[in-house]
C-alpha positions as semicolon CSV with decimal commas, in nm:
position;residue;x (nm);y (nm);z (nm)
1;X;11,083;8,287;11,570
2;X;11,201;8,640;11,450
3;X;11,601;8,634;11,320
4;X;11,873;8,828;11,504
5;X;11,821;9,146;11,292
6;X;11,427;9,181;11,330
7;X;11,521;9,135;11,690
8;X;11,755;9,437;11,657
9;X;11,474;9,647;11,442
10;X;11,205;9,558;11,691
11;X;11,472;9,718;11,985
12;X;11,502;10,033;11,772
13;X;11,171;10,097;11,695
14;X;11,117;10,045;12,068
15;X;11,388;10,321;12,090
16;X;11,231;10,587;11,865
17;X;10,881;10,526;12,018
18;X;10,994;10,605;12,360
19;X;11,182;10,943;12,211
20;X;10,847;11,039;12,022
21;X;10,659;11,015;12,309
22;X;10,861;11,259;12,484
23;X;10,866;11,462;12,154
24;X;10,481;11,507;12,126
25;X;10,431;11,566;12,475
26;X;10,689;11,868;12,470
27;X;10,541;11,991;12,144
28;X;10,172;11,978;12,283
29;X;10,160;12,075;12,644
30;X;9,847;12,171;12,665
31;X;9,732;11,894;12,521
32;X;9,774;11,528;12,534
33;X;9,840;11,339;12,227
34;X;9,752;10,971;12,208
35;X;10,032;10,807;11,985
36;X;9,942;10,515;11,757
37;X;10,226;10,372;11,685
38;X;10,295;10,129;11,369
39;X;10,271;9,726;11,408
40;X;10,393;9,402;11,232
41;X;10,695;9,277;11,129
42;X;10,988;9,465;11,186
43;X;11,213;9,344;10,932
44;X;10,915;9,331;10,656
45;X;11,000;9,391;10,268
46;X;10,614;9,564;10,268
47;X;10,529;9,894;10,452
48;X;10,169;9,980;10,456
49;X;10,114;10,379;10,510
50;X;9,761;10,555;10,595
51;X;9,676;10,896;10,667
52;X;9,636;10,898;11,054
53;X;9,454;10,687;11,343
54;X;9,090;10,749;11,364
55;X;8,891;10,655;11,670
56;X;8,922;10,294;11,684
57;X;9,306;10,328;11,645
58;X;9,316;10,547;11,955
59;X;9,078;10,345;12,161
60;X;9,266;9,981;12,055
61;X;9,647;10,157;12,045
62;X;9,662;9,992;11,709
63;X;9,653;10,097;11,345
64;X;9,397;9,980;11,109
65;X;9,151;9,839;11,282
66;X;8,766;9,905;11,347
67;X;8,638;9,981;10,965
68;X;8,949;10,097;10,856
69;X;9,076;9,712;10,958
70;X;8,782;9,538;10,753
71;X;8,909;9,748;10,421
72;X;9,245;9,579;10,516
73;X;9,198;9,269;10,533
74;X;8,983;9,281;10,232
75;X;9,255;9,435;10,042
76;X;9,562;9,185;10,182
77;X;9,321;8,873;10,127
78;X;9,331;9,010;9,746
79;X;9,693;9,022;9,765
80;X;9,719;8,668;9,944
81;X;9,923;8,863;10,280
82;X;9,927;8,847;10,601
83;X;9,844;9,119;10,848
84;X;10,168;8,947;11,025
85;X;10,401;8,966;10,732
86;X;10,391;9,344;10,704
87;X;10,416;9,642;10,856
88;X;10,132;9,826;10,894
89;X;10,154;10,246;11,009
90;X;10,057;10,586;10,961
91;X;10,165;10,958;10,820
92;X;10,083;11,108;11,132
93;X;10,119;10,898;11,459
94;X;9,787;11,067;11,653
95;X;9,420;11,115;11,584
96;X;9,351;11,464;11,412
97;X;9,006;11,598;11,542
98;X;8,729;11,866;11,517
99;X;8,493;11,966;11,782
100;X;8,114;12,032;11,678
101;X;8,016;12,354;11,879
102;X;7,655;12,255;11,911
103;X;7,695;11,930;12,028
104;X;8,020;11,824;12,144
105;X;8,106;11,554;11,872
106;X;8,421;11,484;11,839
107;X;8,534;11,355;11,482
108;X;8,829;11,317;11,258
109;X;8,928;11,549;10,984
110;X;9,214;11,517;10,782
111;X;9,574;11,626;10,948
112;X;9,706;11,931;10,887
113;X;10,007;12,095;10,734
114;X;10,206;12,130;11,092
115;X;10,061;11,784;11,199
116;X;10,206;11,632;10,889
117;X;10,540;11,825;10,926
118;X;10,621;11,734;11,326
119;X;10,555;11,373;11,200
120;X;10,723;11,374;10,944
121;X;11,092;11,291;11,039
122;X;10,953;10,982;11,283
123;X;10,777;10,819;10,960
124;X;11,129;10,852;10,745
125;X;11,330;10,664;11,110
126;X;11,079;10,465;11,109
127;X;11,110;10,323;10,738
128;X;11,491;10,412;10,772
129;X;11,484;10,148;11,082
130;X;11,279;9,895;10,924
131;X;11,465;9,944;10,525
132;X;11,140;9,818;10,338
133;X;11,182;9,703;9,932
134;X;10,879;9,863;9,868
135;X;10,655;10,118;10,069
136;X;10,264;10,139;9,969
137;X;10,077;10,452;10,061
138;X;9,708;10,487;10,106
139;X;9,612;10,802;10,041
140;X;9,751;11,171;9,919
141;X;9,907;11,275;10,274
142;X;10,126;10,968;10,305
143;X;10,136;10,997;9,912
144;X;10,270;11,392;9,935
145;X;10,520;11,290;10,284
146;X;10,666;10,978;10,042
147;X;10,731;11,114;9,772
148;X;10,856;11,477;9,934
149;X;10,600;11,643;9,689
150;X;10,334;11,848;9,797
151;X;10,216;11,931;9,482
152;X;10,163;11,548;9,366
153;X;9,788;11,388;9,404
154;X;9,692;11,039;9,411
155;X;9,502;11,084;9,087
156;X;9,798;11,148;8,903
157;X;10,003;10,836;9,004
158;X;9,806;10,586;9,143
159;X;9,897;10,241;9,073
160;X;10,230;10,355;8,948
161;X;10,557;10,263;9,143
162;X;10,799;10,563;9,222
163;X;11,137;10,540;9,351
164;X;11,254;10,760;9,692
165;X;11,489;10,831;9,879
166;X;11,403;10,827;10,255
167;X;11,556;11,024;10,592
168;X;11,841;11,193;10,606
169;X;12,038;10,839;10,488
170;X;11,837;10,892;10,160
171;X;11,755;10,509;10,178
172;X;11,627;10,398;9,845
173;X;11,296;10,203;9,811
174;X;10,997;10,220;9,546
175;X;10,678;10,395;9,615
176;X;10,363;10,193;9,553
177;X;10,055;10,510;9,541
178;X;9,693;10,344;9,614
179;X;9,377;10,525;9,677
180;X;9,277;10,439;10,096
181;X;9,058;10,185;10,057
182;X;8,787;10,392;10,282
183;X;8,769;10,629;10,013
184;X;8,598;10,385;9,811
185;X;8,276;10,388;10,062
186;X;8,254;10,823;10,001
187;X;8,324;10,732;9,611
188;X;8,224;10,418;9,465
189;X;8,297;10,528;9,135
190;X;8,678;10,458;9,292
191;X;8,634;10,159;9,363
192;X;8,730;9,945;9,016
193;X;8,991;10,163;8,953
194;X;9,110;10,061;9,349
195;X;9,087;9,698;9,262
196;X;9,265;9,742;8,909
197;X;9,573;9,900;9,124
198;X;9,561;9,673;9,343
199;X;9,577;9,398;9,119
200;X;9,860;9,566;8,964
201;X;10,061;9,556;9,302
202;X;9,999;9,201;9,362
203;X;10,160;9,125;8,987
204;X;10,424;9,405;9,069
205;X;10,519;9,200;9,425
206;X;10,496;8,893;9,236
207;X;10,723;8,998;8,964
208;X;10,950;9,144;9,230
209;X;10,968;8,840;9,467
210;X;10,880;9,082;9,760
211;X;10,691;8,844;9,919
């Protein structure tokens, strides 16, 4: 049974969906904006944050799932997690597209500089809410938002934890910078140094007592 104050977290984060839905749909007009909205446990010490929802996301209002879910649970089975335990969201809240001229396609590309900024202030409530020990990012845009650093890369810090200050509140927590695990199937010269880091958080949340 959730305590009294994951009760309270779950109520707020109700609160701030309901207000970003409005926000978004002001914002884009012309245009509607499926929000994927983040999932677990509200009162978690771990915050998982991608890039964006792709397809799958959209289609299941849920983050991680489809292939982006089998990476995952591949990479919480290593940590011996549960989906359940954590929180699990994204930089930006809605699916950032391209349209093929010749054919129609839709498909994702990565979100853009005003994408990231309008999003940027519900991630930091969002964590504020929620008051994580430690935050791990998956990729460079949640990377860059984290950290407040546009200039930083994931191939300068990965698998090295940073301490922030989040939201307005400046609430501290530490910054835990992976590689997304899909980027391992476009490089899979990634992919040791992916599992080295993430053997390195599991010691790190051992160490810690996060979990």
């Amino acid at each position: 049974m959730p305590n009294s104050k994951a009760k309270q977290k779950a109520k707020q984060l109700q609160k701030l969906r309901q207000e970003s839905i409005s926000f978004f749909r002001e914002i884009y007009k012309d245009e509607e904006k499926i929000l994927v909205f983040g999932e677990g446990n509200p009162d978690a010490p771990l915050v998982l944050v991608g890039e964006a929802p792709g397809q799958q996301e959209v289609v299941q209002q849920r983050p991680f799932v489809g292939q982006a879910g089998q990476n995952l649970n591949e990479f919480l089975e290593i940590l011996g997690i549960k989906r359940e335990d954590i929180y699990i969201t994204n930089a930006v809240k809605f699916r950032p597209v391209k349209v093929d001229p010749a054919t129609g396609r839709v498909s994702n590309r990565p979100p853009n500089r005003e994408e990231i900024e309008l999003s940027r202030g519900l991630l930091y409530k969002e964590l504020c809410i929620i008051r994580p020990t430690l935050v791990v990012s998956l990729g460079n845009v949640p990377l860059k938002v984290l950290s407040d650093d546009n200039r930083i890369t994931i191939g300068q810090v990965h698998g090295t934890p940073i301490d922030i200050a989040v939201g307005e509140e400046g609430v501290r927590m530490t910054l835990f910078p992976l590689y997304h695990p899909a980027s391992i199937i476009y490089r899979p010269q990634l992919k040791e140094v992916y599992l080295e880091d993430v053997e390195k958080l599991r010691r790190y949340l051992e160490e810690k007592g996060v979990l």
